[in-house]
C-alpha positions, 0 to 999 in steps of 0.5 A: 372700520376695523383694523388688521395689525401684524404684531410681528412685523411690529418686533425685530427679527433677531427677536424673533428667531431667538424666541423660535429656537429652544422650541426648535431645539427641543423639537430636533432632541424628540426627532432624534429619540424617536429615530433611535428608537426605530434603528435599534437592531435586533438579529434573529437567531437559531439557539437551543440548550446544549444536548446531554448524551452519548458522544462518539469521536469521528476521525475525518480524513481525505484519501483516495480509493485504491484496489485490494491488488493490482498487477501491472503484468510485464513480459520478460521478453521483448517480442510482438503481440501475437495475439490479446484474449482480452479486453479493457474492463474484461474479468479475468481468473488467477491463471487465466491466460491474457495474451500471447508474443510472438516466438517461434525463434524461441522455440528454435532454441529450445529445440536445439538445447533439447538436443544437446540435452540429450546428447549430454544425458547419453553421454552420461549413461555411457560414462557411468555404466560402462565406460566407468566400470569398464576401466574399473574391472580392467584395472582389476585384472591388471593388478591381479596379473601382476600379483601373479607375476610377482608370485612366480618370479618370488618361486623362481628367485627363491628356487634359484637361490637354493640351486646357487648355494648348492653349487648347481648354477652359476651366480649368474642364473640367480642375479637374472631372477632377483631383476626379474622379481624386482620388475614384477614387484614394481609391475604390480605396484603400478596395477595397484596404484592404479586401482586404488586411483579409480577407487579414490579419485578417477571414478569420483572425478570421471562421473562428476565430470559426466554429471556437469556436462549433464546439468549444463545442457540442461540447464541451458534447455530450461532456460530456452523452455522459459524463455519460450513460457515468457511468450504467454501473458498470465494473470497473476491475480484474480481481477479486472482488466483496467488497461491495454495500452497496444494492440495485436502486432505491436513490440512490446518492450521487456519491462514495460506494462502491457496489461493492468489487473486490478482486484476491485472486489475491495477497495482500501482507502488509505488515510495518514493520522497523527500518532495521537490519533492513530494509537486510539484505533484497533484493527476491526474499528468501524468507519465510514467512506463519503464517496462523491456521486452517492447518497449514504456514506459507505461502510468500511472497517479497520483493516490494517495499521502502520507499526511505523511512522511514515519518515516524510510526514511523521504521520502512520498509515491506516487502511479503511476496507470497503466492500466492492464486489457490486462493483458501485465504486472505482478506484481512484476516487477522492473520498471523506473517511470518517472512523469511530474512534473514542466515546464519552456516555454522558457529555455536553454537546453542541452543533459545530457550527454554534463553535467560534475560532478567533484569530488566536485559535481560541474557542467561544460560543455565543449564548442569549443572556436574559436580557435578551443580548448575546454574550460570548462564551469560552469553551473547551472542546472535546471530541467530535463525530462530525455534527455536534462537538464535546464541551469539556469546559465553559458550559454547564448544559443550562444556557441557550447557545446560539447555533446558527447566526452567531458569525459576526454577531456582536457582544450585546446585540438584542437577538430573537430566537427563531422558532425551531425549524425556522431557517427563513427567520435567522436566514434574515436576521444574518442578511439584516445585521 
């Protein structure tokens, strides 16, 4: 007969659970290496060495597209629209004639300031042919009879002087003819004075007088022949019709706009740069134009830099020139400008996206040290064309600079670098951290 002892049952239970547990300790220390070893992160990264090369400055700014020229025509008269010979969107020639206003009561008053012109442009022929001259030769003949005069009342008073001292004639006889040499004498210093007035002053006065009332009338005739050219809307500019607010029959008021010509066969992009970057631009410089809707950026050149800072924003004003004689563009549009500035043959670049910005504004990359963890790296930074970024400092071309997935990446986190082309990879790694 065989016996079946349980040796447990035979010991206490403390006894028991203290002999299990250092081996149940030991079994939770293994657990716990084992699970460490499974969680340890790795990121998956996109890194490269840092390009050696020639580098060209990009100065980015936004502006909005505007029109080489553009006229907003306002009439000088208040009047209907008698009649438009455009439309919104119509081309139109410097001189080319747009719309006519009503003004047939215009050319009433041009009529009757014509006539008062004409009447005034008689008048002065009148007054300077032969009024004029007229009085001038009768002042003439005025002042040669009344010489003559003198002349023969000199003869008799001397004659009569001769007879008083013979004792011909009695005193009488001679004192009548010295009253009447005195009268003549005054008579023709009278003629003379006259004369010399129309000579002198008369003239001069009489045909300036004519001469004025001439230049009023027509004066006054001009300006209704204008009033009346005011009625028919020219372009002053060679262009494109953006806007026709009214239609044929409708007041428009002197000062308002009735239509909008723009010139559109070039566009300017006007961008407002610090002083520090603007001194660095001559006129000519090549740039480049993002504009929304199409592909490839568009060229454009340097075509005219501020001499002054504008007062409000201390910025100067630079315009970009584009080409716009297909018409591709409109004005108005909202664009990215990107303009050529400095170059530096032979500079440590790097993607922009590798550069870290702290809170401080301070610049850093990171970088795979060799053992495999990421490190940051202080840099100093150059200039930039819009892709890769100058390193002026920090760098020495050697290191293996994290590009894509450095964002929040921590100091010491083991990376694997993807292989090049494999943004699935570092896509990943981002999403695992």
């Amino acid at each position: 007969m065989r016996v079946h002892v349980n040796l447990l049952s035979m010991f206490p239970k403390r006894l028991v659970l203290m002999a299990g547990l250092p081996l149940f300790v030991l079994w939770m220390q293994a657990c716990k290496k084992s699970g460490d070893a499974e969680t340890e992160t790795l990121v998956t990264v996109q890194a490269e060495r840092p390009e050696v090369g020639r580098i060209s400055e990009h100065i980015m700014a936004d502006a909005s597209l505007a029109p080489l020229a553009q006229a907003a025509i306002s009439p000088k008269i208040t009047a209907p629209v008698k009649a438009f010979y455009v439309q919104r969107g119509s081309k139109v020639k410097a001189g080319q004639l747009l719309a006519v206003l009503e003004s047939r009561d215009l050319a009433a008053q041009a009529l009757d300031n014509k006539g008062q012109y004409d009447a005034a442009q008689a008048l002065f022929e009148m007054q300077t042919k032969a009024q004029v001259p007229e009085d001038y030769r009768k002042a003439q003949l005025d002042v040669a009879q009344a010489k003559a005069q003198l002349e023969l009342q000199r003869e008799i008073a001397a004659s009569r002087k001769q007879l008083l001292q013979q004792g011909a004639i009695a005193g009488r006889d001679y004192d009548t003819a010295v009253a009447a040499l005195v009268q003549a004498q005054s008579a023709y210093d009278v003629a003379k004075n006259h004369l010399d007035s129309l000579k002198q002053v008369s003239s001069a006065a009489t045909m300036q007088q004519a001469q004025g009332q001439l230049y009023s009338a027509k004066g006054k005739y001009l300006a209704a022949e204008a009033l009346v050219s005011y009625s028919k809307i020219r372009s002053p500019i060679t262009g494109i019709v953006t806007d026709r607010p009214l239609f044929p029959g409708e007041t428009v008021n002197s000062g308002s706009t009735l239509i909008t010509v723009m010139d559109t066969s070039s566009l300017v992009a006007k961008v407002h740069l610090s002083q520090t970057a603007a001194q660095r631009l001559s006129l000519g410089d090549e740039a480049s134009i993002a504009i929304p809707g199409v592909d490839q950026a568009a060229p454009a050149k340097v075509t005219l830099i501020s001499p002054a800072l504008d007062p409000g924003s201390t910025t100067v004003e630079v315009w970009l020139r584009l080409d716009n004689r297909e018409g591709r563009y409109k004005a108005g549009t909202p664009v990215r400008t990107s303009i050529v500035g400095r170059t530096v043959e032979k500079a440590i670049k790097v993607p922009q996206a590798a550069i870290l910005t702290a809170q401080d504004g301070g610049k850093s990359v990171m970088i795979v040290a060799a053992d495999g963890t990421a490190r940051k790296k202080g840099v100093q930074l150059g200039i930039a064309d819009g892709d890769d970024v100058q390193i002026t400092q920090g760098l020495s071309g050697s290191e293996t600079v994290i590009t894509t997935g450095a964002y929040g990446l921590d100091e010491g986190t083991k990376v694997n670098v993807a292989k090049e082309g494999d943004d699935q990879g570092a896509a990943a790694g981002e999403k695992e951290k």
